[in-house]
N, C-alpha and C positions, 0 to 999 in steps of 0.2 A: 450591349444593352444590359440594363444592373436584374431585368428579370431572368439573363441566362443566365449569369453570374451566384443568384440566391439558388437556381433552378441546380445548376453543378455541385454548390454546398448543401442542397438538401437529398440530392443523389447519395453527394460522397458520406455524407453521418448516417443516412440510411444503410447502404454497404457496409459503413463499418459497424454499426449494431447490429446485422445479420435482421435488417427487417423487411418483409418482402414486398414494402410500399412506400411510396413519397408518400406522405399523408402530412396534412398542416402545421404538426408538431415541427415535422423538418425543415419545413417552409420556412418555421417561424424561427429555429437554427440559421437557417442561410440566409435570412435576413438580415439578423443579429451580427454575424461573422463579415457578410459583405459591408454592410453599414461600417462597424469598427466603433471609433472614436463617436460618430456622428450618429450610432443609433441610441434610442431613450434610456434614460440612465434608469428610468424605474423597472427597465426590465433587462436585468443582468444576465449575464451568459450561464450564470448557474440553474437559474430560474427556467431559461428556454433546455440545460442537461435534464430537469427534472423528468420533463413530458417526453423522456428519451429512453428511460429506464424502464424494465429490463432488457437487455440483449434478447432479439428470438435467435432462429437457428435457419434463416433463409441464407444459402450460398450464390443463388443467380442475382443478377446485378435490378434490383429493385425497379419496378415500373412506377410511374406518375399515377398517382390517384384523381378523381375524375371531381373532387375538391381541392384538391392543390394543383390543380391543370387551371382550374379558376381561378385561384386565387393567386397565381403568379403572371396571370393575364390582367389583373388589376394593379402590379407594381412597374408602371410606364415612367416614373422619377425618382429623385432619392425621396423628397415630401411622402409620396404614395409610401414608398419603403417603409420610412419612420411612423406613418403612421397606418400600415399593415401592423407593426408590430405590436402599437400597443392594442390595437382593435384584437390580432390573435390571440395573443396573451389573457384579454379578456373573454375569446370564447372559450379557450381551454383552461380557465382557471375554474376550479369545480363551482358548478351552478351557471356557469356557462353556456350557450350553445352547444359546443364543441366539445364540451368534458367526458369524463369517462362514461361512457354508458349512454349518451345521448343523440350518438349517431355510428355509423358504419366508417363512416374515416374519422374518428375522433379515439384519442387512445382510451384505450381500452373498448373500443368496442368492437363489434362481428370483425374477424377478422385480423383483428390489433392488437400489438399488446398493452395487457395492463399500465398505468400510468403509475409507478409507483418509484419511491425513490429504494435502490437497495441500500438495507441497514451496512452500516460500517463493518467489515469484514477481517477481521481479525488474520495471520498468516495462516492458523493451525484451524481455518477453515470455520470459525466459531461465528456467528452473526454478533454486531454488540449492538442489537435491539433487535425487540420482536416486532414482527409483520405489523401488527396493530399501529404501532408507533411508529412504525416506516409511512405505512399509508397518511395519521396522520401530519407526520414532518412536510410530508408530501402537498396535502393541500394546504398547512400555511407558506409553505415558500410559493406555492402560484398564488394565494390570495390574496398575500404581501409584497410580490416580486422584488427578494432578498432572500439569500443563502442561509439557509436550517444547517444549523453547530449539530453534527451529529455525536459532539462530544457528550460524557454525561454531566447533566447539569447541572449534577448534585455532587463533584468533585471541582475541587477548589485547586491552585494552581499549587499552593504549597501541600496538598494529601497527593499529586501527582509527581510531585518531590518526595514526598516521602517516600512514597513506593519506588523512585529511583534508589533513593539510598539504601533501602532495604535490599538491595540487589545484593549477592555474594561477590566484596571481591570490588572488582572496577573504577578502583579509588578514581585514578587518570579520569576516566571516560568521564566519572560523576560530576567531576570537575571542570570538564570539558563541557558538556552539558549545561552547566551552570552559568558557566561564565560565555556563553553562546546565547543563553536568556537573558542574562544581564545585559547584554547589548541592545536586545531589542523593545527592551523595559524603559533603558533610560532612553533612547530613541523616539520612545510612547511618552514617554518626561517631556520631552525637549520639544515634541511637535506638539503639546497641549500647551507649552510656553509660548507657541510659536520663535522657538531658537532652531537654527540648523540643524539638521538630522547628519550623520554619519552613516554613508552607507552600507547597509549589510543585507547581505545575500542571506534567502531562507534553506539554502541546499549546502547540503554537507556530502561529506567523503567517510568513510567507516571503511580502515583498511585491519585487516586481522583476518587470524586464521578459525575454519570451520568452529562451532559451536564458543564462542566466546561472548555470548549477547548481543550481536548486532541487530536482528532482528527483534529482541524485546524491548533493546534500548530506541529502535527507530519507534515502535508505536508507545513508546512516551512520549519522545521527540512532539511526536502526530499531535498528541491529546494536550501538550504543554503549547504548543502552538497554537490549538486551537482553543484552549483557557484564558491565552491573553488578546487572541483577537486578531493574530495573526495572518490567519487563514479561517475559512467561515464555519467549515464544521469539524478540522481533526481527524477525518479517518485516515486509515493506512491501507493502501492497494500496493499490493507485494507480486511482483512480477520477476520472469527470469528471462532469458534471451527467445525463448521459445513465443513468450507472448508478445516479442516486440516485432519478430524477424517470418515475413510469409516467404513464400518457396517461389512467386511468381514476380516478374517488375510491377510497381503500382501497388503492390498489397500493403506493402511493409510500411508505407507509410499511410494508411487507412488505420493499420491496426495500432500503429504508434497514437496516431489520432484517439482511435477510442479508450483507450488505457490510460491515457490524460484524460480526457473528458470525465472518465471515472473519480479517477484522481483529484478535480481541481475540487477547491473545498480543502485541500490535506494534503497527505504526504504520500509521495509516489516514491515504493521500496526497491529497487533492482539489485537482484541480489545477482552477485556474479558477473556486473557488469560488462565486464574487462574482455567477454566471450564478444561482445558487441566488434570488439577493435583487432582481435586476434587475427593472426594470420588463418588465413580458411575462412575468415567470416565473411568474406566475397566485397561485392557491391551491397549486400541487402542490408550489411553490420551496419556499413558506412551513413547507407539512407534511412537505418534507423536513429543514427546520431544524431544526423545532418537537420532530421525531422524534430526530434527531442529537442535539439539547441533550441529549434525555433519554437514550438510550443511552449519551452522556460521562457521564453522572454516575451510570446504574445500573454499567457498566464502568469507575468512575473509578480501578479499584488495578492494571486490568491492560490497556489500552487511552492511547494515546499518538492525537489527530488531528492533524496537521497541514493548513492550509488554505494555497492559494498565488493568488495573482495582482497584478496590477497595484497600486500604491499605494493611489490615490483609491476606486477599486472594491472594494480590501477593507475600507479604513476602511466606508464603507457597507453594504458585507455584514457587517462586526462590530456597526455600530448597527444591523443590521436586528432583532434578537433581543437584548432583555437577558439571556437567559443564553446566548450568547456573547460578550459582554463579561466576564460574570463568569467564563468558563472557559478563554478566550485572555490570559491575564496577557503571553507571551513574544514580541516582536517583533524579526524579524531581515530587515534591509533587505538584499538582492542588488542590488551596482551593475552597471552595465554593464563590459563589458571593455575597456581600453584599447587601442588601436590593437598596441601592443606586445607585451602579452596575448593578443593572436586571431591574430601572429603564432606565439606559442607554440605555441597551440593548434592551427592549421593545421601548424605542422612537427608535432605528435602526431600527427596523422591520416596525413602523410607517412611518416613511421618505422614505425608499425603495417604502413603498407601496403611498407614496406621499398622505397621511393620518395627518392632523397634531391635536396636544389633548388642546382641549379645558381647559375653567381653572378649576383647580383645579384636574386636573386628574394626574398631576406627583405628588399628596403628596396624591391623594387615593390611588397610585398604591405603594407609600413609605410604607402606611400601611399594603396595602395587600400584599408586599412580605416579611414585617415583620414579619406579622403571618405567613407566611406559611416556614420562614427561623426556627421559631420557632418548628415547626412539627418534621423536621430533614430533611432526605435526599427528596427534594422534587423535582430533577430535575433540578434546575438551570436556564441556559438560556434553556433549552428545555421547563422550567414549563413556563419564561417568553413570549415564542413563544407561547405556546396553550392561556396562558391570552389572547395576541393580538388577536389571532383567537378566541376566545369567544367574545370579545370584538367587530371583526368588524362583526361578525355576527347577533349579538345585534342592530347595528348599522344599518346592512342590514335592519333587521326585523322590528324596528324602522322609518326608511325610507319608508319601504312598506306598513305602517300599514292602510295610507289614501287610497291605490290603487294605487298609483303613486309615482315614485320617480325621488326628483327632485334634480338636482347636488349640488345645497348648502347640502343637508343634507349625501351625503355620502363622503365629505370632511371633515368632523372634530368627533373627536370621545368625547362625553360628558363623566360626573361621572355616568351617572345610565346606558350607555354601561360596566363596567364594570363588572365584576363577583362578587359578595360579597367577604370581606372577612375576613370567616370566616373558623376555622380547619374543620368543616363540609362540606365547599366547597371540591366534590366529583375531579377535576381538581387536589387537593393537593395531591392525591394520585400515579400521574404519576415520573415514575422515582424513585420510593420507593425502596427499596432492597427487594427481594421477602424473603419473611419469613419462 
């Protein structure tokens, strides 16, 4: 019967956003998901994530609300289905019935949580918009049912280019990068001619070691994508094996579930993937795979994954699953940074901090990331960030040594703030591959 079928789907998106009621919103999910193909095209599957936002914090398995116990009592055909959806859609789009505030099962009200969409979330935890703007992105995607570009609007595809190339270093990647938009441009060419498209997949591979840009360069990725129309709004949802993989059978794939659901609109970042396929990762690595393949390809026109780690480790996390082989076509190798390079990048960290290095300290720091390039995997700009911070702590310490410190001395950073360096500096050791 298609009303137990929506009734299971709005269980299971309840569970996995930890909310501790079926209420309409979810209804109006499991409707959308049972329907597929055959439910109204005016109201899209991102449009029914909105009224899903934010996650609460309920762990018991969610009961039926005493309006969506109704309201799945009136879906006896697929007709009734298609049009529950659009009659829902319209009590819960603000000014509704059913909107936030205007009843006890209606999100956001007694009870519920607010109906709001979270701003785009940056990896280093940063929101990229405020509340205000969140709330309203919020009611035009339900009062137009069409997906809100959480990209900014006021950045153009070429100043989102620009800031790739302003990147230190990464000639390859930039290149790679570029010529991975160029496919999807002329593709947007050809289907505005109406000539044949070529097909290309929105998911990439970033193999490289710790601190090399992969995660700055995936949320360009995000916002380039969502500049040309690729995907609806750009954000980046940055996840690691902990977020995919629960401890019980059944979880792991709820929780796969919701981290897409977040994701569609943009670009879903896994970083370390390769933990998914490893040996030790059980049954639960497997059915987080097994889950993801399938959500790439039910999400495959507005949903971007990117997966990231080590070389040899991703090759095997890509054969662990034929259908990620078939859904990863795009590989882009991050090298390490040259000794030269991490001097770059350590004078960025200086300038930020409005620090500037006295002489002779860009060709101690040339030595010191030569020997420590020499080691092996040493971190990269992550190892070039803790120098800085040993360095201006040096500095600090240096400063304080008379009792007092005086502004000349914690403007400029000397040679003997430095760390040594030498392969027994205990620092070379961050970012190592564990052994």
């Amino acid at each position: 019967m298609i009303a137990d079928r929506v009734r299971d789907e709005a269980i299971a998106i309840a569970k996995a956003y930890s909310h501790p009621q079926v209420e309409l919103r979810h209804v109006l999910w499991g409707l959308v998901k049972v329907l597929g193909t055959a439910a109204p095209t005016e109201v899209p599957l991102a449009t029914c994530k909105a009224f899903l936002e934010p996650a609460g914090e309920a762990y018991a398995t969610p009961t039926v609300s005493a309006a969506a116990e109704a309201e799945l009592a009136t879906i006896v055909s697929e007709d009734a289905a298609r049009a529950a959806v659009l009659d829902l859609a319209k009590r819960l789009a603000p000014g509704g019935a059913d909107a936030p505030g205007a009843g006890a099962d209606a999100p956001g009200g007694p009870g519920s949580p607010a109906t709001a969409v979270t701003p785009a979330t940056t990896t280093d935890g940063t929101a990229g918009a405020g509340s205000a703007s969140a709330t309203t992105e919020t009611a035009t995607e339900a009062a137009h049912s069409t997906p809100v570009s959480t990209s900014d609007p006021k950045q153009t595809t070429d100043e989102i280019l620009a800031e790739l190339d302003a990147l230190i270093g990464l000639t390859a990647v930039k290149a790679a990068v570029r010529r991975l938009l160029a496919v999807h441009l002329l593709n947007a060419e050809r289907r505005a001619e109406g000539l044949p498209e070529v097909s290309a997949s929105l998911h990439v591979v970033f193999t490289g070691n710790p601190g090399t840009g992969k995660t700055t360069v995936a949320r360009i990725i995000a916002r380039l994508y969502g500049s040309i129309g690729l995907v609806s709004r750009g954000q980046l949802v940055e996840v690691s094996r902990a977020d995919l993989v629960a401890g019980y059978v059944g979880q792991t794939a709820l929780k796969v579930q919701a981290v897409v659901d977040r994701a569609v609109g943009g670009v879903l970042f896994i970083d370390e993937a390769y933990s998914l396929a490893q040996e030790g990762a059980g049954e639960f690595g497997a059915e987080a795979i097994a889950m993801l393949v399938k959500l790439m390809e039910d999400d495959r026109d507005d949903l971007a994954v990117i997966v990231a780690g080590y070389p040899d480790e991703m090759r095997q996390f890509i054969d662990s699953n034929p259908g990620l082989r078939s859904r990863f076509t795009h590989y882009i190798d991050f090298p390490d940074y040259s000794p030269a390079e991490l001097v770059q990048v350590f004078e960025g960290f200086a300038a930020a901090a409005k620090v500037s290095l006295g002489a002779g300290v860009a060709d101690q720091l040339g030595h010191l990331f030569l020997t420590a390039s020499d080691v092996g995997n040493f971190g990269n700009a992550r190892y070039a960030r803790s120098v800085f911070e040993q360095a201006y702590a040096n500095m600090a310490t240096r400063a304080l040594a008379d009792g007092t410190i005086q502004p000349t001395e914690v403007g400029e950073l000397i040679v003997a703030d430095l760390p040594p360096d030498t392969p027994s500096n205990p620092s070379h050791t961050i970012g190592f591959r564990p052994r």
